[in-house]
C-alpha positions in Angstrom: -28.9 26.2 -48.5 -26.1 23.3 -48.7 -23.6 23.5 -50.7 -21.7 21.2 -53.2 -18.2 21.5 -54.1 -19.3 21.8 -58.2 -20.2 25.0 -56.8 -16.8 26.5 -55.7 -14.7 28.2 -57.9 -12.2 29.9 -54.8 -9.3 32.0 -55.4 -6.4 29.5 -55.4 -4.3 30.9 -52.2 -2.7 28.4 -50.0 -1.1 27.9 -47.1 1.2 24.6 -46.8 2.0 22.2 -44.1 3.4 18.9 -43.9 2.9 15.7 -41.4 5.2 15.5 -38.8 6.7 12.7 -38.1 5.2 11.2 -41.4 2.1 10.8 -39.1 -0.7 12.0 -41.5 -3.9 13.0 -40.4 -6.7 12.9 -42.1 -8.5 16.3 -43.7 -11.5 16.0 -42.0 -10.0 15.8 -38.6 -7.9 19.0 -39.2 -11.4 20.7 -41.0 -13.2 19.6 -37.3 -10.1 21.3 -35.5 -10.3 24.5 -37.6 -13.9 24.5 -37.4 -13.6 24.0 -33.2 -11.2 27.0 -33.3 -12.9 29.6 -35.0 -16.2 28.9 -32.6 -13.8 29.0 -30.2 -11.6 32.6 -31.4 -15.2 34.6 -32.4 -16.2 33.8 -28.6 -13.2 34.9 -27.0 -13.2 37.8 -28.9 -16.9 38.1 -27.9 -18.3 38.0 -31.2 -21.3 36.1 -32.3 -19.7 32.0 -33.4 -19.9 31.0 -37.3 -22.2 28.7 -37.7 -21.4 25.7 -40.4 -24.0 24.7 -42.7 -24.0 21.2 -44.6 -22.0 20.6 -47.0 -23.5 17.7 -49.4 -19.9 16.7 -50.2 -17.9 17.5 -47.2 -15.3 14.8 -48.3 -13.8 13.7 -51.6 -10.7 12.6 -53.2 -9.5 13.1 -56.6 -6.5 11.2 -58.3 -5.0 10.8 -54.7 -5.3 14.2 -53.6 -8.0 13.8 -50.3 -10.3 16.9 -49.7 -12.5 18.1 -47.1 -14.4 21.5 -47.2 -16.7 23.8 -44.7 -18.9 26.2 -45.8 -19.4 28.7 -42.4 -21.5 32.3 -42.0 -20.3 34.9 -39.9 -21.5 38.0 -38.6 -19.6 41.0 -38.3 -20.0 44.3 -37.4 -19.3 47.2 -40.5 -16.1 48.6 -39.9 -17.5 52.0 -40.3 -19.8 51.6 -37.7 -20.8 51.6 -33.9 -23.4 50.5 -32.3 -25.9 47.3 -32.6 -28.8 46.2 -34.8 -26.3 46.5 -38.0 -24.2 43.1 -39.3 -22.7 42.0 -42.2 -23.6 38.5 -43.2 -20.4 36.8 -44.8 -20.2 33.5 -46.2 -16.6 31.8 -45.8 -14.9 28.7 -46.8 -12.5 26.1 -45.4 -10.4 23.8 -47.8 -8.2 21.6 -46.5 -6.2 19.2 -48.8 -3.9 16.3 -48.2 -1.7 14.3 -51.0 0.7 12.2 -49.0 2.1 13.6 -46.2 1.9 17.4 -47.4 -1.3 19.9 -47.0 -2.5 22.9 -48.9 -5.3 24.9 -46.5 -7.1 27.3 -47.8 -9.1 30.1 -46.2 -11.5 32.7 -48.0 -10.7 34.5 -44.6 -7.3 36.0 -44.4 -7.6 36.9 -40.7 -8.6 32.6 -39.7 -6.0 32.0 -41.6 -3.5 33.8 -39.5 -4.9 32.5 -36.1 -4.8 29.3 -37.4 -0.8 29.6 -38.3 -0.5 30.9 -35.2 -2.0 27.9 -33.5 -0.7 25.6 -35.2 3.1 27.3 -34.3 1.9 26.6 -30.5 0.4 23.8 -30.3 1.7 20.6 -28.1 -0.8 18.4 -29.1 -4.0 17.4 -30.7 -4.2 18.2 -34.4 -2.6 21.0 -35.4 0.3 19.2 -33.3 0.7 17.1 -36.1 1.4 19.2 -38.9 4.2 21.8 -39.7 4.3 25.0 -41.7 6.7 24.3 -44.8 9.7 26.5 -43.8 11.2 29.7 -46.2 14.1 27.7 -47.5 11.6 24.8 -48.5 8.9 27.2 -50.7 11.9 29.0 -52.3 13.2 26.0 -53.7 9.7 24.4 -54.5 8.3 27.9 -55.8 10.6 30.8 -56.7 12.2 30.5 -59.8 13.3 33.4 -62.8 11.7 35.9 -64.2 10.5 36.9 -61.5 7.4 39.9 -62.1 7.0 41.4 -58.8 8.4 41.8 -55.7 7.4 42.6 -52.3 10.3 44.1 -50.2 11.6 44.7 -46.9 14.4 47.1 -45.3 16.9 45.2 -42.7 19.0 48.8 -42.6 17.4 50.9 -39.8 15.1 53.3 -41.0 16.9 56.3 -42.4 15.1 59.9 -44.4 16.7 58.6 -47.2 16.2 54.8 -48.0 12.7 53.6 -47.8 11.4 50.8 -45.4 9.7 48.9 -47.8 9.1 48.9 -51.7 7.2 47.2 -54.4 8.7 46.2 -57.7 7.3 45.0 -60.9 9.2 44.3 -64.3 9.6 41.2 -66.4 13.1 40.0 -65.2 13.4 41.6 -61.5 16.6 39.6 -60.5 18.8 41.4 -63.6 17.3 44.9 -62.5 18.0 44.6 -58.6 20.5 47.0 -57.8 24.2 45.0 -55.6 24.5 47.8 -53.5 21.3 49.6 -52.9 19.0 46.8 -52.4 21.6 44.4 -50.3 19.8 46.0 -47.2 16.1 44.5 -48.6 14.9 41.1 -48.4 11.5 39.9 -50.0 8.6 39.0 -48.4 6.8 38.1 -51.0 7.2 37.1 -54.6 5.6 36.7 -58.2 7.8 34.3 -60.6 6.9 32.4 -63.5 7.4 28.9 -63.7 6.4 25.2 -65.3 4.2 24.1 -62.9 3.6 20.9 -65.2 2.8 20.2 -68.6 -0.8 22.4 -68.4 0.8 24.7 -66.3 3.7 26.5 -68.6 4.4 29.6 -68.2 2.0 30.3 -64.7 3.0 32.9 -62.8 3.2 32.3 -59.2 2.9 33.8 -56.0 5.1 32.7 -52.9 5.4 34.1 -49.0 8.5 32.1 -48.3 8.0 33.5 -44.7 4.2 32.1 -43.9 4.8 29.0 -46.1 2.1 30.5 -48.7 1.7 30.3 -52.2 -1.3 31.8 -54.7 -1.8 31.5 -58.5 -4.9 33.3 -59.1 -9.1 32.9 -59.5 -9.8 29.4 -60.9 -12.9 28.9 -63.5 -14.1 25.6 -61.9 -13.8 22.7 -59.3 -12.1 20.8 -61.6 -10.0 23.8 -62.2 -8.5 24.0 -58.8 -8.5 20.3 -57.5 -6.0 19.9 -60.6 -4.2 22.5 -59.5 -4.0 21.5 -55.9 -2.4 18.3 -56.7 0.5 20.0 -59.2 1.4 22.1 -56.6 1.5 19.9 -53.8 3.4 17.1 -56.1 5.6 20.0 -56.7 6.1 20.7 -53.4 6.9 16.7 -52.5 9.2 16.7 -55.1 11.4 19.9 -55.2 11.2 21.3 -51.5 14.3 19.4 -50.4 16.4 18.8 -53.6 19.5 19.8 -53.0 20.3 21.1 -56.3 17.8 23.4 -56.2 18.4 27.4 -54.5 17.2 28.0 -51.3 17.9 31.7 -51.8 16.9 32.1 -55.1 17.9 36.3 -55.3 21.1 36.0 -54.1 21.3 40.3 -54.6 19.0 40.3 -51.8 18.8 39.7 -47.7 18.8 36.4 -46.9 16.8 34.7 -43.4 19.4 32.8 -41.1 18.5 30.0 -38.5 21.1 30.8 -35.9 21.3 33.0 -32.9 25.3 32.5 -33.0 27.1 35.7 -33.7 23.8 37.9 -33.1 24.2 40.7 -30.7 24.5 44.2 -30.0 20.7 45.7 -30.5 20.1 49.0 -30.8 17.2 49.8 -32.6 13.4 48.7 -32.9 11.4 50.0 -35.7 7.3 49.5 -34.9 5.8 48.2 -38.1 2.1 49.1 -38.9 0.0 47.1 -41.2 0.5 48.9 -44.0 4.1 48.5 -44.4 4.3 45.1 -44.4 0.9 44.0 -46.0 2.2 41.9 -49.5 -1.3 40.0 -49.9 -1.5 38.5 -46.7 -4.8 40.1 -45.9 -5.8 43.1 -43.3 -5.3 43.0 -39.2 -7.9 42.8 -36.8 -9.9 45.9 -37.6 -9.8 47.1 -33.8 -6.0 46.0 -33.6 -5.6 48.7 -37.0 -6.6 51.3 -35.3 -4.3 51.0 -32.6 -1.3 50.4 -34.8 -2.3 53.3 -36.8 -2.3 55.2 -33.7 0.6 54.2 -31.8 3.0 53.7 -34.5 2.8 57.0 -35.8 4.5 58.5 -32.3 5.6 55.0 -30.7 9.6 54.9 -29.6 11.8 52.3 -27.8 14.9 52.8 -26.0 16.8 49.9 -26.2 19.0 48.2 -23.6 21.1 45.5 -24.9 22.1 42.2 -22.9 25.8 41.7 -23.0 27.1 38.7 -25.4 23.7 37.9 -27.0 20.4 39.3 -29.3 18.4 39.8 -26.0 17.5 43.2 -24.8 15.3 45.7 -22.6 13.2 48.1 -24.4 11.7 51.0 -22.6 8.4 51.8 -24.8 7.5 55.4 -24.8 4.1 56.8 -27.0 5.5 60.2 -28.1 7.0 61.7 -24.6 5.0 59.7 -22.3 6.7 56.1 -20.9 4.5 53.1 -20.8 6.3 51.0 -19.7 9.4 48.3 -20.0 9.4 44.7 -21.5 11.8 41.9 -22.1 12.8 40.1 -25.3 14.4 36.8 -25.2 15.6 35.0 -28.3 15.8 30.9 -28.4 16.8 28.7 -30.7 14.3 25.9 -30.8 14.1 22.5 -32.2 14.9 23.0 -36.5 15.6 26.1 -38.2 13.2 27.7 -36.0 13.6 31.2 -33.9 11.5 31.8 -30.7 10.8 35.2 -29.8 9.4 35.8 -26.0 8.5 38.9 -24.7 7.6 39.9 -20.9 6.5 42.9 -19.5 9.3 44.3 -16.9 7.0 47.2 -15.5 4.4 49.9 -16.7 1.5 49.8 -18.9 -1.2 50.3 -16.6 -1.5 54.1 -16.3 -5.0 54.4 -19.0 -7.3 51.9 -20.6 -5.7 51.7 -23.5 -2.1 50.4 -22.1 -3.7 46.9 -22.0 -4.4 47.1 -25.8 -0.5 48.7 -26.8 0.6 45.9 -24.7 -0.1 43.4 -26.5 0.4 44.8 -30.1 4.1 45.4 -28.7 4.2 42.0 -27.8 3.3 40.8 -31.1 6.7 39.7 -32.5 5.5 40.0 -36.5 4.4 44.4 -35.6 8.4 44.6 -34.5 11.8 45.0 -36.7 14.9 45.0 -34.5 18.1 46.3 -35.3 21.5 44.8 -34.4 25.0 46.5 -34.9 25.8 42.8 -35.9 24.1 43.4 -39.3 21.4 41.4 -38.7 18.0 42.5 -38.1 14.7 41.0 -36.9 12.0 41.3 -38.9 8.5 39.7 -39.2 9.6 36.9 -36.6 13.1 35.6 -38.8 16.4 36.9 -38.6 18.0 38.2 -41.2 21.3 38.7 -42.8 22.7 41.4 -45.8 24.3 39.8 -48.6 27.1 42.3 -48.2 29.3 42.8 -52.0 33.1 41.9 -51.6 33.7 45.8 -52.2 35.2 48.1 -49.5 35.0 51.9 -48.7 38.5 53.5 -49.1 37.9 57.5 -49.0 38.6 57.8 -45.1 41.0 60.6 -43.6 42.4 60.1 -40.0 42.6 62.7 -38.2 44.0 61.9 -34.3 41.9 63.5 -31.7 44.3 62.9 -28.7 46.5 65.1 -30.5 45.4 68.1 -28.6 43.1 66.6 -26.4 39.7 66.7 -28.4 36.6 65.4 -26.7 35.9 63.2 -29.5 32.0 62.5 -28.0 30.9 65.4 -27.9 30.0 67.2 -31.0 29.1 70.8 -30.0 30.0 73.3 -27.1 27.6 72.8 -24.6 26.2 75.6 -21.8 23.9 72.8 -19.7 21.8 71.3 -22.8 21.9 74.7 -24.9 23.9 74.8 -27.8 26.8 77.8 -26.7 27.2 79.3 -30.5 28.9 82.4 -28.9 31.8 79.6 -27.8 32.2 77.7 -31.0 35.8 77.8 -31.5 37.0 79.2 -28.4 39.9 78.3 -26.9 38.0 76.2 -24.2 36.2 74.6 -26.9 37.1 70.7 -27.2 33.9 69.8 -29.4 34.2 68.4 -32.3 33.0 71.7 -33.6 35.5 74.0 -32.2 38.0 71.7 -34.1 36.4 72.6 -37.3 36.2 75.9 -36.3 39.7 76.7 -35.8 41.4 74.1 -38.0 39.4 73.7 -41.0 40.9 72.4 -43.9 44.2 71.7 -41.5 43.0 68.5 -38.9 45.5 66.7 -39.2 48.3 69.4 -38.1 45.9 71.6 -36.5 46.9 74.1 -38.8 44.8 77.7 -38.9 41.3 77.7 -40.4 41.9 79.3 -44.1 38.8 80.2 -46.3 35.4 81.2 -45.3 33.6 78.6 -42.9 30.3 79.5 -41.6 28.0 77.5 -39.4 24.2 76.0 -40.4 23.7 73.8 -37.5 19.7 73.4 -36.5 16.6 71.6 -37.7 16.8 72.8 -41.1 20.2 72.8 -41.6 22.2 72.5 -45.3 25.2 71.0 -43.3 26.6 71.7 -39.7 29.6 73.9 -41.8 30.1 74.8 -45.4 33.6 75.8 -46.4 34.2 77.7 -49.5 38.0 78.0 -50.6 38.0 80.6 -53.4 41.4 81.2 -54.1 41.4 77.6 -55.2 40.7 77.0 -59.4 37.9 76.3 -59.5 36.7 77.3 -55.5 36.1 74.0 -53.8 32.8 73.8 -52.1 32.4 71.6 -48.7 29.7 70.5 -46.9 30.7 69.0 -43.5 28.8 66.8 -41.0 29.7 66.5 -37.9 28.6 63.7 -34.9 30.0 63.0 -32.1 31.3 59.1 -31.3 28.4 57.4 -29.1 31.4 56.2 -27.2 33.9 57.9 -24.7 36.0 55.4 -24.3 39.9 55.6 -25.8 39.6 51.5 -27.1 36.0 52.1 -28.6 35.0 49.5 -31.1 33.7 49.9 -34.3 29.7 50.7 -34.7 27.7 51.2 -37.5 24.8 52.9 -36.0 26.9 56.1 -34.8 28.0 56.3 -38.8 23.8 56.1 -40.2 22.4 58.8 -38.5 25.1 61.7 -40.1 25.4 59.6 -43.2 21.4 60.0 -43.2 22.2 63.8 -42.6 24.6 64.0 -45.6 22.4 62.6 -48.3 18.7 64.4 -47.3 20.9 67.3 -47.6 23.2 66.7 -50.7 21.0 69.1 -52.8 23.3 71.6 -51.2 26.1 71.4 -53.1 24.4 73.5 -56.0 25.3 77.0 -55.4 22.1 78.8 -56.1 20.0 76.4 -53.6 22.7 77.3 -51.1 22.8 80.8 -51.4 19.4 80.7 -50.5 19.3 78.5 -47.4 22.3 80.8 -45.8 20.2 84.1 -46.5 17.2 82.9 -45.2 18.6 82.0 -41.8 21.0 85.0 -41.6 19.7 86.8 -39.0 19.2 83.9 -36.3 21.7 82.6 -33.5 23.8 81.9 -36.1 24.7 84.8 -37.3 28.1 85.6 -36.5 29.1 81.8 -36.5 31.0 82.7 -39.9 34.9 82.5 -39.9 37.3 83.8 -42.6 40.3 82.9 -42.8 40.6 82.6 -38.7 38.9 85.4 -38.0 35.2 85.6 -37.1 32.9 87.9 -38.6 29.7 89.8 -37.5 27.4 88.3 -39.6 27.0 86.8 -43.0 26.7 89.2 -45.5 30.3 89.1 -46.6 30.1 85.4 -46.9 26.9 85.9 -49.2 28.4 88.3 -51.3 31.7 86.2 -52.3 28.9 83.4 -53.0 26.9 85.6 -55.5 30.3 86.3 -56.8 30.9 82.4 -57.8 30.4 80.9 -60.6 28.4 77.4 -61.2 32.2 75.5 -62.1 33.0 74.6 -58.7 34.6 71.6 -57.2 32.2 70.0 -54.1 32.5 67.4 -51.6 31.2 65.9 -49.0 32.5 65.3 -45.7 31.3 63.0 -42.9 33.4 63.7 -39.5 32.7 60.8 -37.1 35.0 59.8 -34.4 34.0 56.1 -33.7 35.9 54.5 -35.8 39.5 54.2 -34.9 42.6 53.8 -37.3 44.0 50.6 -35.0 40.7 48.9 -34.9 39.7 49.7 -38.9 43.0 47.8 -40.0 42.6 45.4 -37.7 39.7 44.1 -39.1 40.7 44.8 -42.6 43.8 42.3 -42.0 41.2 39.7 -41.0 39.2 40.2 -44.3 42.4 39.6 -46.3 42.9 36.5 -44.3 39.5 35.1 -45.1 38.4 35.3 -41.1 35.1 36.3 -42.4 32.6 34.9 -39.6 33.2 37.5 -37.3 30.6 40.4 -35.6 33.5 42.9 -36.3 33.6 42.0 -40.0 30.1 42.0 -40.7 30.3 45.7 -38.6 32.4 46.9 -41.1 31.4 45.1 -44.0 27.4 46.9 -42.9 29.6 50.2 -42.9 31.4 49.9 -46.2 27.9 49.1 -47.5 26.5 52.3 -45.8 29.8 54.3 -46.9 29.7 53.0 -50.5 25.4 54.1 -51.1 26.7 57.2 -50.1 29.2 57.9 -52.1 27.5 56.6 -55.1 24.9 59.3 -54.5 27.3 62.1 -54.2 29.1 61.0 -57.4 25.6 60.9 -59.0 25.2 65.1 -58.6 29.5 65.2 -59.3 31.0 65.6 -55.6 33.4 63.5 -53.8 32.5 62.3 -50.6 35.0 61.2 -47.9 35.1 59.9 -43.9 37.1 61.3 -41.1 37.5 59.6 -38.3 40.1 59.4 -35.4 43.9 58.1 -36.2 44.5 56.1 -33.0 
C-alpha cells in the first residue's frame, strides 16, 4: 500500500541540523543517504534490510519549508523471544525537512535516529558531510525559556549513598524551586518549558535535548498540523539560535557544558551509566546492548590512572573481582566547540566470549561519566562545569599532625591488612585512630582523652568513634569520621575526592545523633571485635556495658555534632588559595578544588543543621 503524506499525523520530535558551509542539500538527497544507511546498519548487524515502499508524494514544499518522506517496514525479532519463525512487522517513517539552510529530521525510530547522529558526527564526506548537529548553546537559546515544567537531570558530583545520580522534576516554575546549593552538582539533559512559539503557538510547551540538538512538542492532529509547525520551529531556530541577547545557559542554578580542555585534569573516577539512568525521551538502546549494560553495570569498576597535566587517563576495567582488561582515553579539542573522546584498548578483553561485547559498550563514550578533581566531569560525551555559589565553608579546626609525628595516611592500626583493634591507641600507634584514641577532645595539644569514647568502626558502622561528654550541660554528643589523606607526602595538595567518600560516611549515617537509635546500634554490636574498644576518660574498659548504661541514663536535650577528620587538606595550602579568591584569581584548578569542596562541605552542614547538630572539619595545621 503507498502512502500519502495527508495520511501522517507523526509525533512532532526532531532532531536539528544546519548546512555547513551554507552549502544546502537538498531533502531528498539526505532521505536517499538515510535510506542507504539503514539497509546498510540492519545488514551489518545481520538483520533482515527495511524495505521502502512508494510514497505517492515523496516530495513537497509548503510556504518555503521543502519536505521529503520514506515510508519503510522492518522486521524484528520480539524482544522476549529466541529462536526463528517469529517477527514483528513494524512500519517506520523518515521526515526530513529543510527551510533555508536549517533541517528538522524526524524518525518514528529512536534507535535510526541515533545511528544516524552518530554518522553524521563522523562523516568526511558525502551527505551527512554536509550538515551539522545544532550545538547545546544554539537550542538553549532558540528553545529554553521560563517556566519551565519538567526537568530531566544529571549528577556531575561522583556518585555518593547520599545524593542521587540522576532525578526528574516537574512543577510549574522549576527555575524558582531549584535548590543554589544542592542542585549546583546537576546539569539537565533535558527540558520541558513553555514558550511563544508564534502567534498560534502561545503558551506551547516544549521539549529540548540541548545535548543531541533535539526538540519535541507533542502528537499533531494532521499534515497540515505538523508542516505548520515545522516551519515555526525551524524559523525560530534561524532567528534566535545565535542572538546574542539571548541565554545560552538559560538555568544558571544548574551545571553548565564547557568547550575547552584548558584547565581539565586530574581524573579519578568513572561512573558506568546504564540505560536507565540517563534515558530523558531519547528512546531505548539496542535491545542486545541492554542486556549487557544491565549486566555489566551492576558489578562493572575502573581504576583510574591519570596522565599528568591533562584530562587523559588509563582505566583498568574490572567486572566485579575479575580484570578485563585496560584501555586508553584521549581527549581532543577539535574544530568548534566540539570535544573528541577516543578510546583504545591497552591489553585484555579476550579471556570469554563475551569480552568482545563489554568492549565495546566501554568504549561507547555516551555509557561513561568521568570524574575530575578539577570539578569538571564528563558526561554523555560534553564536559561539564558546576556553577559553584560565591559562599565558602568556614567550620574547619587544624590540628598539626607533625606535632608528634602522626602518620597522617593511614587511618587505622594495621597488623598486615587486618584491622589491629587490640592496638588502637597504643603507644606504637601513629594512625589517625590512635590519635583519637588517646587525645580526644584535646588534638591540638595532645592533651589526655576525657569522656567516654568508644569505637564503631565496620560495615555497619554509626561512626568510626562517638564521644559522649556528660559532665558538660547539656552532654555533648560526637560522632567522628575518620580517613586517612590519599596522599603521604608533607607538600600534599588539596583534593576533593579524599573529602567525598567520609563526608558520604557522615551524612548516610547522621541519623545517629538521636540517642535512642544509638543506643541501639552500640548494643547490638557489643559483643564483637569491638568490644573493649571503649575508653573513659583514658582508660580502656572491658567492654561496653558501662558506656550503655550512662547512655540509658541521658536524657533527649543534648548538644551533637558532627566531626569530619581528614588530613589532606593543609592549613598553608587552604589560605593560599583563599588569598587567591580574595584577589579575583578565579581561573585556577586549585580554586575550583576548593570551591568543589566548600560546595561538598556546605551540603553537609546544611543537612546536619537540618536534624540540629553542628558539623565541623579537621584537618592538618601545616
Amino acid at each position: 500500500m503507498a502512502i500519502s503524506s495527508d495520511q501522517c499525523t507523526p509525533y512532532l520530535s526532531v532532531a536539528l541540523y544546519r548546512a555547513k558551509n551554507e552549502q544546502a542539500i537538498g531533502p531528498s538527497d539526505l532521505l536517499t543517504a538515510i535510506r542507504d544507511f539503514a539497509k546498510e546498519n540492519a545488514e551489518k548487524k545481520g538483520k533482515e534490510k527495511p524495505r521502502f515502499p512508494t510514497v505517492l508524494d515523496p516530495w513537497i514544499e509548503v510556504e518555503g519549508t521543502t519536505i521529503a518522506l520514506a515510508h519503510y517496514v522492518e522486521k524484528r525479532v520480539p524482544s522476549w523471544f529466541v529462536g526463528e519463525g517469529i517477527t514483528d512487522t513494524l512500519n517506520q517513517l523518515i521526515i526530513v525537512a529543510r527551510r533555508g539552510s536549517l533541517y528538522a529530521l524526524l524518525f518514528s525510530d529512536n534507535g535510526l535516529r541515533s545511528s544516524v547522529s552518530k554518522k553524521v558526527l563522523r562523516a568526511a564526506d558525502g551527505p551527512f558531510a554536509s550538515i551539522t548537529r545544532l550545538s547545546s548553546s544554539q537550542i538553549n537559546k532558540a528553545f529554553v525559556e521560563s517556566e519551565v515544567r519538567t526537568l530531566w537531570l544529571s549528577g556531575t558530583h561522583r556518585r555518593t549513598a547520599i545524593k542521587p545520580d540522576s532525578k526528574i522534576l516537574s512543577g510549574l516554575e522549576l527555575e524558582t524551586s531549584l535548590d543554589p546549593l544542592g542542585d549546583q552538582t546537576y546539569y539537565f539533559s533535558s527540558v520541558r518549558s513553555t514558550m511563544s512559539l508564534s502567534d498560534d503557538l502561545t503558551g506551547a510547551v516544549v521539549g529540548a535535548s540541548p545535548s543531541g540538538g533535539r526538540i519535541w512538542i507533542g502528537p499533531t492532529r494532521s499534515w497540515n498540523e505538523f508542516t505548520r509547525s515545522i516551519g515555526i520551529i525551524l524559523d525560530r531556530a534561524a532567528t534566535c539560535m545565535n542572538d546574542a541577547a539571548r541565554p545560552d545557559k538559560p538555568l544558571p542554578i544548574l551545571a553548565s557544558t564547557i568547550s575547552t580542555l584548558d584547565g581539565i585534569e586530574q581524573p579519578y573516577d568513572l561512573a558506568f551509566i546504564v540505560p536507565e539512568q540517563v534515558h530523558d525521551g531519547d528512546g531505548e538502546a539496542d535491545e542486545g546492548e541492554l542486556r549487557w549494560l544491565q549486566q555489566f553495570g551492576d558489578a562493572a569498576r575502573f581504576e583510574v590512572t591519570a596522565v599528568a597535566g591533562s584530562a587523559n587517563f588509563e582505566a583498568d576495567v574490572y567486572w566485579a573481582t575479575d580484570r578485563l582488561g585496560r584501555l586508553a582515553y584521549d581527549f581532543e579539542q577539535s574544530t568548534g566547540a566540539d570535544i573528541r573522546l577516543k578510546i583504545r584498548q591497552v591489553d585484555g578483553f579476550n579471556n570469554n566470549d563475551r569480552d568482545p561485547e563489554i568492549l565495546t559498550i566501554c568504549r561507547d563514550p555516551g555509557n561513561l561519566t568521568v570524574y575530575f578533581d578539577t570539578g569538571h566531569t564528563y558526561s554523555r560525551g560534553h564536559f561539564y562545569e558546576a556553577r559553584f555559589r560565591d559562599a565558602r565553608f568556614s567550620d574547619w579546626q587544624w590540628v598539626s599532625m607533625a606535632h608528634d609525628e602522626t602518620d597522617f595516611w593511614q587511618e587505622k592500626p594495621l597488623d598486615g591488612k587486618r584491622f589491629a583493634v587490640e592496638n588502637t591507641g597504643n603507644a606504637e600507634d601513629k594512625s589517625l585512630f590512635g590519635m583519637v584514641a588517646r587525645h580526644w577532645p584535646n588534638l591540638a595539644e595532645r592533651g589526655p582523652q576525657t569522656g567516654w569514647l568508644v569505637c564503631d568502626d565496620g560495615a555497619m558502622e554509626s561512626a568510626d568513634f562517638i564521644h559522649i561528654d556528660d559532665a558538660s550541660n547539656p552532654p555533648e554528643l560526637t560522632l567522628i569520621h575518620v580517613k586517612g589523606s590519599g596522599s603521604d607526602k608533607n607538600n600534599r595538595g588539596l583534593s576533593v575526592s579524599d573529602y567525598e567518600v567520609v563526608v558520604g560516611q557522615a551524612i548516610k549515617n547522621l541519623r545517629h545523633i538521636d540517642r535512642g537509635l544509638l543506643r541501639e546500634k552500640l548494643g547490638a554490636n557489643a559483643d564483637g571485635v569491638l568490644e573493649n574498644a571503649v575508653w573513659h576518660n583514658g582508660q580502656r574498659q572491658e567492654n561496653r556495658g558501662a558506656l550503655l548504661a550512662m547512655l540509658d541514663g541521658l536524657g533527649s536535650n543534648m548538644k551533637t555534632t558532627v566531626v569530619v577528620f581528614q588530613p589532606r587538606a593543609r592549613r598553608s595550602v587552604f589560605n593560599s588559595i583563599r588569598g587567591r579568591m580574595d584577589d579575583g584569581d578565579m581561573n585556577r584548578s586549585d580554586v575550583r578544588r576548593m570551591q568543589q569542596l566548600d560546595a561538598l562541605l556546605l551540603g553537609a552542614r546544611a543537612d546536619c543543621f537540618s536534624l540540629g547538630a553542628e558539623f565541623r572539619v579537621i584537618a592538618d595545621d601545616s
